[in-house]
C-alpha positions as CSV (number, residue, x, y, z in Angstrom):
1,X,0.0,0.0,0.0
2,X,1.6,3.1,-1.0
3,X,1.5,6.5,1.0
4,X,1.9,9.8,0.5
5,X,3.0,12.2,2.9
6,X,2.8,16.1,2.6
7,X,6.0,17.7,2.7
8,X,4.5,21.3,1.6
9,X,1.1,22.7,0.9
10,X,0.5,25.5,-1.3
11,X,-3.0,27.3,0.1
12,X,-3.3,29.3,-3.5
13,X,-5.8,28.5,-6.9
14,X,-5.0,28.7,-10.0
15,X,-7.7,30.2,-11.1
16,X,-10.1,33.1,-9.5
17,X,-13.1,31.9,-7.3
18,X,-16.3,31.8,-9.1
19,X,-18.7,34.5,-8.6
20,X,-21.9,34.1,-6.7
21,X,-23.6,34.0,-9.9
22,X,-21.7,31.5,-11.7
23,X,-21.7,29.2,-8.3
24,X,-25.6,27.5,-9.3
25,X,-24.0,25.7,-12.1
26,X,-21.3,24.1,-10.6
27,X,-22.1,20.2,-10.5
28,X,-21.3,20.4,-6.6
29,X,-24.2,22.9,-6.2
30,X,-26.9,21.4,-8.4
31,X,-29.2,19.1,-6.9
32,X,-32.7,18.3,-7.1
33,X,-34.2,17.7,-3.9
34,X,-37.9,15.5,-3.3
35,X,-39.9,18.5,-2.8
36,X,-39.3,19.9,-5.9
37,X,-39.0,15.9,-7.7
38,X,-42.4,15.8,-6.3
39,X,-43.6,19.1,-7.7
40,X,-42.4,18.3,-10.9
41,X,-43.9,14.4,-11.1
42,X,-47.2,16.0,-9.9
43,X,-47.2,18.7,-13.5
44,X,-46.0,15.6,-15.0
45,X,-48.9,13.7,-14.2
46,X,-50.9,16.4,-15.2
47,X,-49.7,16.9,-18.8
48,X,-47.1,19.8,-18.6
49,X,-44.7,19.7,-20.5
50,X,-40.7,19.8,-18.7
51,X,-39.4,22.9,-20.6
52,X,-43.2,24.2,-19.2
53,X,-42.9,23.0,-15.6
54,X,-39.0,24.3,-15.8
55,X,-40.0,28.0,-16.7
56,X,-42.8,27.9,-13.2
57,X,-40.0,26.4,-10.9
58,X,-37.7,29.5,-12.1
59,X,-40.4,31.9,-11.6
60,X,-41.8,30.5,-8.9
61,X,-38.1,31.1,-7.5
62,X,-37.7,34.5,-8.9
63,X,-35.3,33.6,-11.4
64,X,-32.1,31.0,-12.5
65,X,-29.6,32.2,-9.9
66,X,-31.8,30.8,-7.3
67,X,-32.8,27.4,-8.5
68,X,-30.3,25.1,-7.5
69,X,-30.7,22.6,-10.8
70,X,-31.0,22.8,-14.3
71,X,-33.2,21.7,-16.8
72,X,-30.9,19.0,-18.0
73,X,-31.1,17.7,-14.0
74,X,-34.7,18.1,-14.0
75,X,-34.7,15.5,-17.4
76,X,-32.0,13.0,-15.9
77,X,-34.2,12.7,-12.6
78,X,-37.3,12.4,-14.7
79,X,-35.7,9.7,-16.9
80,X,-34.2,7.8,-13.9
81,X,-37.9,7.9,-11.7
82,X,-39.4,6.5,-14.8
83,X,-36.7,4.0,-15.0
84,X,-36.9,3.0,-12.2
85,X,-41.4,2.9,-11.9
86,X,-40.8,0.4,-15.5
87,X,-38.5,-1.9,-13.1
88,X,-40.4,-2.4,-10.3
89,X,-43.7,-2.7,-12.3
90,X,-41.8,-5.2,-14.9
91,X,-39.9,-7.4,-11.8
92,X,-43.6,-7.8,-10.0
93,X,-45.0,-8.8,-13.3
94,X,-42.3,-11.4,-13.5
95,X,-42.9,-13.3,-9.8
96,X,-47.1,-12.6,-11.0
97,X,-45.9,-14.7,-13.4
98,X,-43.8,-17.1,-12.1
99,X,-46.0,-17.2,-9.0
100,X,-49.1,-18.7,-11.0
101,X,-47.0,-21.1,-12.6
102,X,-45.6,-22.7,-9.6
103,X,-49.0,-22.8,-8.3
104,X,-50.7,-24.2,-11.1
């Protein structure tokens, strides 16, 4: 196992800290939490489009520096959900299935 020890640390960037503006689209800050997953699946549900339900969350946040995702996020998340719902409702199809044939 190889270890590295630290003879000298240099406390300086190489680059200038990023505005408050520019911080919302760093990947550390972006993250969609459940309240607004839930928001979003519940437009969803109700036939909004994303790029529609996108455009309330900003203003409903008065504006793009304050929403902590983007639409992109917003898309993944709604892609992975749905993944996921197709799983589950597939795997419980499967044992359904299996289940009545071990029984019959």
């Amino acid at each position: 196992m190889l270890k590295y020890i630290v003879r000298v640390f240099i406390d300086d960037h190489s680059h200038k800290p990023a505005m408050f503006r520019e911080v919302s689209s760093h990947r550390s800050h972006r993250n969609l939490d459940e309240g607004d997953y839930a928001q979003i699946d519940a437009m969803g549900k109700n036939f909004i489009r994303g790029c529609q339900t996108f455009e309330y969350m900003v203003d409903q946040k008065w504006g793009y520096s304050k929403i902590e995702f983007t639409q992109k996020d917003m898309y993944n998340k709604i892609t992975k959900m749905r993944q996921s719902k197709a799983f589950e409702s597939n795997s419980q199809a499967a044992i359904s299935y299996l289940e009545s044939k071990a029984f019959s």
